[in-house]
C-alpha positions as CSV (number, residue, x, y, z in Angstrom):
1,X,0.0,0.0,0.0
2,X,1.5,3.7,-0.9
3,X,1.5,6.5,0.8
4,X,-1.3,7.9,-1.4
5,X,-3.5,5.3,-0.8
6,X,-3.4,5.7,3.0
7,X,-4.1,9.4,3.6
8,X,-7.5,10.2,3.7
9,X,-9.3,12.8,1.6
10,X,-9.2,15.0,4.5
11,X,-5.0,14.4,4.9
12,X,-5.0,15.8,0.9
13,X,-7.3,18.4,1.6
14,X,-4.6,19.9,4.5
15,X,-1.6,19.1,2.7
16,X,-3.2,21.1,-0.5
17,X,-4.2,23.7,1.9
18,X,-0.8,23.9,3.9
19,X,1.0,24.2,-0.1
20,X,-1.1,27.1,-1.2
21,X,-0.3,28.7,1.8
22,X,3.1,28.3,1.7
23,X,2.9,29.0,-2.0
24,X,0.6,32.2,-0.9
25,X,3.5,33.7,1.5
26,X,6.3,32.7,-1.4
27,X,4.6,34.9,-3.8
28,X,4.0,37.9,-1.1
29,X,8.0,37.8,-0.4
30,X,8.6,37.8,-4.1
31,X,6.2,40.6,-4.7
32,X,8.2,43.1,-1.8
33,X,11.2,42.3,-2.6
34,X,10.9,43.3,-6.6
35,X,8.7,46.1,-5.4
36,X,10.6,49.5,-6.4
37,X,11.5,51.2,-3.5
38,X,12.5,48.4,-1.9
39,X,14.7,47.7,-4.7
40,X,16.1,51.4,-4.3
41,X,16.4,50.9,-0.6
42,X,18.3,48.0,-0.7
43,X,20.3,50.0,-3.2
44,X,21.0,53.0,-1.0
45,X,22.2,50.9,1.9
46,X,24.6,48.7,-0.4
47,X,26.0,52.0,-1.6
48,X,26.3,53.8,1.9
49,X,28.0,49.9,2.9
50,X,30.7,51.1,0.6
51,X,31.2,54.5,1.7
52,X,31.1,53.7,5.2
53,X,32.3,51.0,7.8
54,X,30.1,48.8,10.3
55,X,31.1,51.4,13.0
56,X,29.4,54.4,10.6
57,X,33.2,56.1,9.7
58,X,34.1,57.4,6.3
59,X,36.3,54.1,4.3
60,X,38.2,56.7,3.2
61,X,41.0,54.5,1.1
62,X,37.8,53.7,-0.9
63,X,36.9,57.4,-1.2
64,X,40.4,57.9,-2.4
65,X,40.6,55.1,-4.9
66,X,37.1,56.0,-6.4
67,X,38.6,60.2,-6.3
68,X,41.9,58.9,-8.2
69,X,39.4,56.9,-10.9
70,X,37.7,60.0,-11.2
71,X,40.5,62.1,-11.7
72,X,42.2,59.6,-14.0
73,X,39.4,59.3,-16.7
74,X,39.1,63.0,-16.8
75,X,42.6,63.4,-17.5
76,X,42.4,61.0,-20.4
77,X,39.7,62.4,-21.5
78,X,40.8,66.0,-21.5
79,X,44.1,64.8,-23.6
80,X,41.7,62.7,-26.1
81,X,40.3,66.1,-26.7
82,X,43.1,67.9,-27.1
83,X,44.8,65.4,-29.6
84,X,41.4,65.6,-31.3
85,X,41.6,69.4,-31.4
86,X,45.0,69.5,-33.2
87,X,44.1,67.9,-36.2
C-alpha cells in the first residue's frame, strides 16, 4: 500500500491547503522584494556599505581610490580632446 493510498481525503485536503499557503506567502516575499522602493532601498544601503564602515566612519582609502578613478578618466579624456583638437 503507498502512501497515497493511505491518507484520507481530509489528509489531501490539508496538505493542498498547507502548499497554497506556503505558496501564498512565497509569492507575497517575491512581490516586496521586486517592489521599487525596496529595490532602491536595498540600493541606498549597499552603496552607503561602501562608503562607510560597520562602526558608521568614512572608508576613506575607498573614497580615495574611487577620487583617483575619477580624476584619471578625466585626465584621459581632456588629452583625447586635445589630440582631437589639433588635427
Amino acid at each position: 500500500m503507498s502512501d497515497t493510498q493511505a491518507r484520507s481525503p481530509e489528509q489531501i485536503e490539508a496538505d493542498i491547503a498547507a502548499t497554497r499557503a506556503r505558496l501564498a506567502s512565497t509569492v507575497d516575499e517575491l512581490v516586496d522584494r521586486a517592489h521599487p522602493k525596496n529595490v532602491a532601498k536595498r540600493q541606498v544601503e549597499q552603496a552607503k556599505a561602501q562608503v562607510f564602515d560597520e562602526r558608521g566612519e568614512l572608508r576613506t582609502q575607498k573614497l580615495v581610490a574611487v577620487g583617483a578613478a575619477v580624476v584619471g578618466v578625466v585626465g584621459v579624456l581632456v588629452m583625447i580632446r586635445k589630440l582631437v583638437g589639433r588635427r
